[in-house]
C-alpha positions as a printed Julia matrix, in Angstrom:
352×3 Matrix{Float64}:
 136.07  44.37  123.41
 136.26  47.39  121.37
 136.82  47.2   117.51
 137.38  49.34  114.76
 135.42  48.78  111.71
 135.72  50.4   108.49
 132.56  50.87  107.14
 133.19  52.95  103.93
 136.17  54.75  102.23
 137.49  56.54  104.9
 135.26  56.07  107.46
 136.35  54.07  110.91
 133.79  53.61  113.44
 134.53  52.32  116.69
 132.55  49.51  118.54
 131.76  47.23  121.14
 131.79  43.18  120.42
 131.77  39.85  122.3
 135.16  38.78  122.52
 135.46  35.73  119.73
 135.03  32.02  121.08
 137.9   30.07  121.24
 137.58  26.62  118.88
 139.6   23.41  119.12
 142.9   24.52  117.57
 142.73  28.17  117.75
 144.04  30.45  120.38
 142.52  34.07  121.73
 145.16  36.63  121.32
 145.22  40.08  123.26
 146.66  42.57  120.37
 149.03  44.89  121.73
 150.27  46.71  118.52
 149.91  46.68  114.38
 151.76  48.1   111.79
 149.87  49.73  108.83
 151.55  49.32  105.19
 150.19  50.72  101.81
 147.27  48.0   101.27
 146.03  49.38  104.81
 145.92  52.72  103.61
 144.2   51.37   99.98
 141.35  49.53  101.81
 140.71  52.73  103.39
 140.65  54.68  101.1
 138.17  52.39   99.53
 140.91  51.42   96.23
 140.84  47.77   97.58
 138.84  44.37   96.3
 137.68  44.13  100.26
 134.13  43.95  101.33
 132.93  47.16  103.39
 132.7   46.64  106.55
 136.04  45.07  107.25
 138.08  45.08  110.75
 141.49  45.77  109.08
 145.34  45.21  110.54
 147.63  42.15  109.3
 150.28  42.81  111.04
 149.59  41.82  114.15
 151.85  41.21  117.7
 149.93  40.37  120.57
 149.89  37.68  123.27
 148.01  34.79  124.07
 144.94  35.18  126.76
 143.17  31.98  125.98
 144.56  28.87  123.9
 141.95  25.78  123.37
 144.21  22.85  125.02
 147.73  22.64  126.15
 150.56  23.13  123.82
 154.44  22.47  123.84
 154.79  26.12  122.4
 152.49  28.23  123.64
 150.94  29.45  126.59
 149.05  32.3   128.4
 150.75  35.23  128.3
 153.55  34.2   125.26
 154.18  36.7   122.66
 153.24  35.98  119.16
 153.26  37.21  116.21
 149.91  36.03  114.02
 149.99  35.32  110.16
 147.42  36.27  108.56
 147.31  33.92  105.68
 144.54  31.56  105.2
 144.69  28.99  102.92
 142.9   26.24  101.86
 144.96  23.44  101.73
 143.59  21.51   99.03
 143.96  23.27   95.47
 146.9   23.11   93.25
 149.32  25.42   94.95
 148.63  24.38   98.37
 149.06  20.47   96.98
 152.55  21.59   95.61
 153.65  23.5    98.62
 152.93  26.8    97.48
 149.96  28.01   99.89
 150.73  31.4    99.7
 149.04  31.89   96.17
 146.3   29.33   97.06
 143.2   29.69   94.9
 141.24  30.77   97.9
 143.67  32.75   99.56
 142.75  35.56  102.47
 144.21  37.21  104.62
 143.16  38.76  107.91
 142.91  42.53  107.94
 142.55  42.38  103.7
 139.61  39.99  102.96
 138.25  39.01  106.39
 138.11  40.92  109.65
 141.57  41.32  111.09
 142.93  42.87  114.43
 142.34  46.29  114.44
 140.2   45.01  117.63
 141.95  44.21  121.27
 141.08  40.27  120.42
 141.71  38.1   117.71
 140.71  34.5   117.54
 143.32  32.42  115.18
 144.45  29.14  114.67
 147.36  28.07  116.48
 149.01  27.14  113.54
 149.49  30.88  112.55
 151.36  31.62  116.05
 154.78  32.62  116.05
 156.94  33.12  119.16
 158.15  36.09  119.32
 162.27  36.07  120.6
 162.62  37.71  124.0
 165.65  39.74  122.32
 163.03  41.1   119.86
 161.06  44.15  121.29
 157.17  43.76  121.08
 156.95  47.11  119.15
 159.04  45.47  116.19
 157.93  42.36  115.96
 154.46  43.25  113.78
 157.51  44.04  111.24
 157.9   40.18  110.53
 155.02  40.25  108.45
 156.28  42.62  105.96
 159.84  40.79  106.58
 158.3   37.76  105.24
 157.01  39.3   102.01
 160.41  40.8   101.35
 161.83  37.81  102.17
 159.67  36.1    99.96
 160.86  38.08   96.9
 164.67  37.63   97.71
 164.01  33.86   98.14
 161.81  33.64   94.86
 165.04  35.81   93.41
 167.72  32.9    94.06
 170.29  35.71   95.5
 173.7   34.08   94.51
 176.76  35.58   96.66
 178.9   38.07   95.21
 176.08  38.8    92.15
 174.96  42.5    91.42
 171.47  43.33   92.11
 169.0   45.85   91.86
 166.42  46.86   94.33
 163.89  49.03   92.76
 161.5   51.0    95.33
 162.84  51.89   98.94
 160.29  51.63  100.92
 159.71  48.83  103.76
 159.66  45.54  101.67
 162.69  47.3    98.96
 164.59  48.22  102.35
 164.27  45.09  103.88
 164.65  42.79  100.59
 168.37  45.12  100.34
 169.3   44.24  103.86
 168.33  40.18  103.46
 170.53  40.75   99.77
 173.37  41.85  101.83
 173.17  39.25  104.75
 173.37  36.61  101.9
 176.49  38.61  100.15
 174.84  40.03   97.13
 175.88  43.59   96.34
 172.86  46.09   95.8
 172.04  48.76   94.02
 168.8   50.64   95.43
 166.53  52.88   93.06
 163.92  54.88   94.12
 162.7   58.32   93.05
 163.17  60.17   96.13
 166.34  61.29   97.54
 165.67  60.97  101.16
 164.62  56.68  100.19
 167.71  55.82   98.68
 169.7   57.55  101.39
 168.31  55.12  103.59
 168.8   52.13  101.61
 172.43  52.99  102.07
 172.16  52.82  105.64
 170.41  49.06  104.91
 173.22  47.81  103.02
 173.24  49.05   99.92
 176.26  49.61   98.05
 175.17  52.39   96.06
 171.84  54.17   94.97
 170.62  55.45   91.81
 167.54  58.35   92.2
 164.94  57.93   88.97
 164.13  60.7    87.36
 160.49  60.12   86.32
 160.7   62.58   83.57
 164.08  61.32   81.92
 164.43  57.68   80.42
 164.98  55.2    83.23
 168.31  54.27   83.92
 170.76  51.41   81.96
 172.54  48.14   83.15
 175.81  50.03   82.67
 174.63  53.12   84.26
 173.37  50.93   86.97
 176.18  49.22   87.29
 178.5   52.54   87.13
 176.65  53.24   90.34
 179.24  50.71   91.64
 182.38  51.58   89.6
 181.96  48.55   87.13
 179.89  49.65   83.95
 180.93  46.27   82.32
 179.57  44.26   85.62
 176.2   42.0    84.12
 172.84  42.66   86.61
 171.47  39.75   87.2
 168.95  39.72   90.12
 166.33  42.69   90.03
 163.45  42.68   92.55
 160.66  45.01   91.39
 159.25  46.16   95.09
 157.12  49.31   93.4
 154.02  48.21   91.26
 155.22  50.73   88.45
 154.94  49.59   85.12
 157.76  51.8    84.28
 160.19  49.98   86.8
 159.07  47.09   85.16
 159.7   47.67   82.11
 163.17  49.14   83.13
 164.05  45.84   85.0
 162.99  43.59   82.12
 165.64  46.35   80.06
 168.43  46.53   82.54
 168.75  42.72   83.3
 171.65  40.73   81.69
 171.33  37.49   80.09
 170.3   34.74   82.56
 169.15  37.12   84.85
 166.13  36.83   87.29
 163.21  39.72   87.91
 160.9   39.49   90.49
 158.09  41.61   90.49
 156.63  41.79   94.28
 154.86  45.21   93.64
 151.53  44.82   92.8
 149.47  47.36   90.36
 146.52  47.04   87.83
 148.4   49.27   85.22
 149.08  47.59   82.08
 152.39  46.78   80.88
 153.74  46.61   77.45
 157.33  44.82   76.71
 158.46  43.49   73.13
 157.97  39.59   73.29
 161.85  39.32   71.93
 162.45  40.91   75.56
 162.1   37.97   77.45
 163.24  34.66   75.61
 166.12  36.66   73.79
 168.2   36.96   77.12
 166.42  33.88   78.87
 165.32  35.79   81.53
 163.53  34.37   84.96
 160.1   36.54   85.27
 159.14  35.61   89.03
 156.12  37.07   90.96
 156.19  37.28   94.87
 153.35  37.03   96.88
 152.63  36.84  100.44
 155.3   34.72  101.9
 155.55  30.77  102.43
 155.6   30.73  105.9
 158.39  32.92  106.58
 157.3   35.03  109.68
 159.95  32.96  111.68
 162.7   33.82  109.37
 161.44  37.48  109.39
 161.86  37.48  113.23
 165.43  36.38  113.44
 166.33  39.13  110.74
 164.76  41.63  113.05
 166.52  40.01  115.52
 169.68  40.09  113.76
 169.39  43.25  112.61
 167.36  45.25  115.63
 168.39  49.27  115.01
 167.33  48.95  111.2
 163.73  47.95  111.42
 163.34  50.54  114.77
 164.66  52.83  111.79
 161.2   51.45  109.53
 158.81  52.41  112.47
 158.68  56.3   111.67
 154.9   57.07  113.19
 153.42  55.88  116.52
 149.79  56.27  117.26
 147.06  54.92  119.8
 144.44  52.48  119.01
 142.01  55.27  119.2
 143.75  56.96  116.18
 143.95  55.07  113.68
 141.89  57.31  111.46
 144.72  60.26  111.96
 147.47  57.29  111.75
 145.91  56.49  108.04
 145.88  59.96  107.14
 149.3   60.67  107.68
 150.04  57.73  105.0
 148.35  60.59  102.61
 149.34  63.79  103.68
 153.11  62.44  104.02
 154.01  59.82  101.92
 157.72  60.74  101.65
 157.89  60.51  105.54
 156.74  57.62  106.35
 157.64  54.38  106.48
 155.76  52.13  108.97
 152.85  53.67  111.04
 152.93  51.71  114.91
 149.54  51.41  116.31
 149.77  50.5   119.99
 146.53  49.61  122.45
 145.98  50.19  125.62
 149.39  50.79  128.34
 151.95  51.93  125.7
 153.66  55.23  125.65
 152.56  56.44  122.29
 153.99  59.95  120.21
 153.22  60.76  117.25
 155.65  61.65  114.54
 159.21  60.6   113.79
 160.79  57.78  115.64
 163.89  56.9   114.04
């Protein structure tokens, strides 16, 4: 099978490797297209903790060629999507349910090879069908669902409470659409124009634009955004990694209210300690999801013309090296990168 290995910051080589043996419990899946997101792009561009060389791509639809023994669920030929969480199952978090921060967490594509290859050995246990209403080309788009859908869940979205989405790109645009399925009114914040206009077009009531060079933006003028300066914001999810937003959300929330920091950044952050216990706040971080690639394909399937709206790039296997560096030369543009293998009508540019 052919693979593509990153060897070095910016440097994909493709090769030729045995196609992986299929254990008791695992299954071999044919990969028939990934979706790239900003840690791709990182690992790259060699600004990850990943060992070089690395196969990367974590999310993953495919469908099964070989499975180990029979199995109510799956068979030859079913689409899946693949999680690519591993976990340990035996520390503290996994003991109390909470596997997705386990102590020696990894995921496929990140810390271990992934499926940037046309096979992938994985467990069964980290197969997901894929609905026949839901089209192979956006179903990859349940991973990232999951994360977002993490954060809203971690977030305890209450019906008919203001909230602010900070960040509109993939996970802020898909945490804002799972806000307004659950009847939350949203506010998305972003610093480019052409983001928050499509946050509208995911639910959100209003938008605010940042202004990195002015001071960021108030509860009341958040609020305003809605016609209700007086109106208390009480669920922020922090889907950018800056330590500005940050330090904005932990501002801008009300009394009671609940932040939930899913972007993830080494930058320091400095807040008054009075900031936190004065108003009680809830500081929650996100990470991966808790097994929530299911519920990530029912919102896709719910909600089919919004994430064909995410997928703005398509590109062959073979180019994955051009697909990464339109990540850099375009950041405003894009919003997920498609990589399809072999038999798919691929174009290159803007897709919805």
């Amino acid at each position: 099978m052919r693979v593509a290995n990153t060897t070095a910051p910016r440097t994909i080589e493709f090769v030729e490797r045995p196609l992986p043996a299929v254990q008791r419990g695992t299954a071999l899946v044919r990969v028939e297209h990934v979706t790239l997101c900003g840690t791709d792009f990182h690992i790259w561009e060699g600004e990850y903790l990943n060992p070089f060389p690395i196969v990367q791509g974590h999310e993953i639809v495919g469908t099964v060629a070989s499975i180990h023994s029979d199995h109510p669920a799956f068979q030859i030929g079913s689409r899946v999507a693949v999680s690519p969480v591993r976990t340990c199952g035996k520390c503290h978090a996994c003991s109390v349910g909470r596997s997705n921060v386990c102590r020696d967490v990894s995921v496929l594509g990140c810390y271990e090879d992934g499926a940037f290859a046309e096979f992938i050995a994985v467990p069964i246990s980290a197969l997901h069908s894929v609905p026949d209403t839901v089209p192979s080309t956006l179903a990859p788009l349940s991973e990232p669902a999951s994360i977002a859908l993490q954060a809203v869940q971690r977030g305890r979205p209450q019906a008919g409470e203001l909230a602010l989405v900070i960040g509109c790109g993939p996970i802020g645009l898909i945490a804002t659409l799972a806000l307004r399925e659950a009847g939350v009114d949203v506010v998305a914040a972003d610093t480019v124009l052409s983001r928050t206009d499509t946050a509208r077009e995911f639910g959100a009531a209003s938008t605010v634009v940042i202004d990195v060079s002015a001071p960021f933006p108030t509860g009341s003028e958040i609020a305003s955004a809605i016609g209700d300066s007086e109106r208390p914001v009480t669920l922020i999810i922090e889907a950018t990694g800056s330590p500005a937003a940050f330090i904005g959300a932990v501002e801008i929330a009300a009394p009671t209210a609940r932040v939930v920091a899913v972007g993830i950044s080494d930058r320091e952050v400095t807040i008054p300690m009075r900031a936190i216990p004065l108003k009680e706040l809830d500081i929650l971080g996100s990470r991966n999801s808790l097994n929530l690639i299911d519920e990530g394909l029912r919102l896709i399937e719910r909600n089919p013309e919004h994430f064909a709206a995410l997928v703005t790039h398509r590109f062959a296997f073979e180019e994955i090296e051009q697909a990464l560096s339109v990540m850099r030369t375009d950041p405003a543009a894009v919003r997920k990168v498609l990589i399809s293998f072999e038999g798919v009508n691929v174009s290159h540019g803007h897709s919805g």
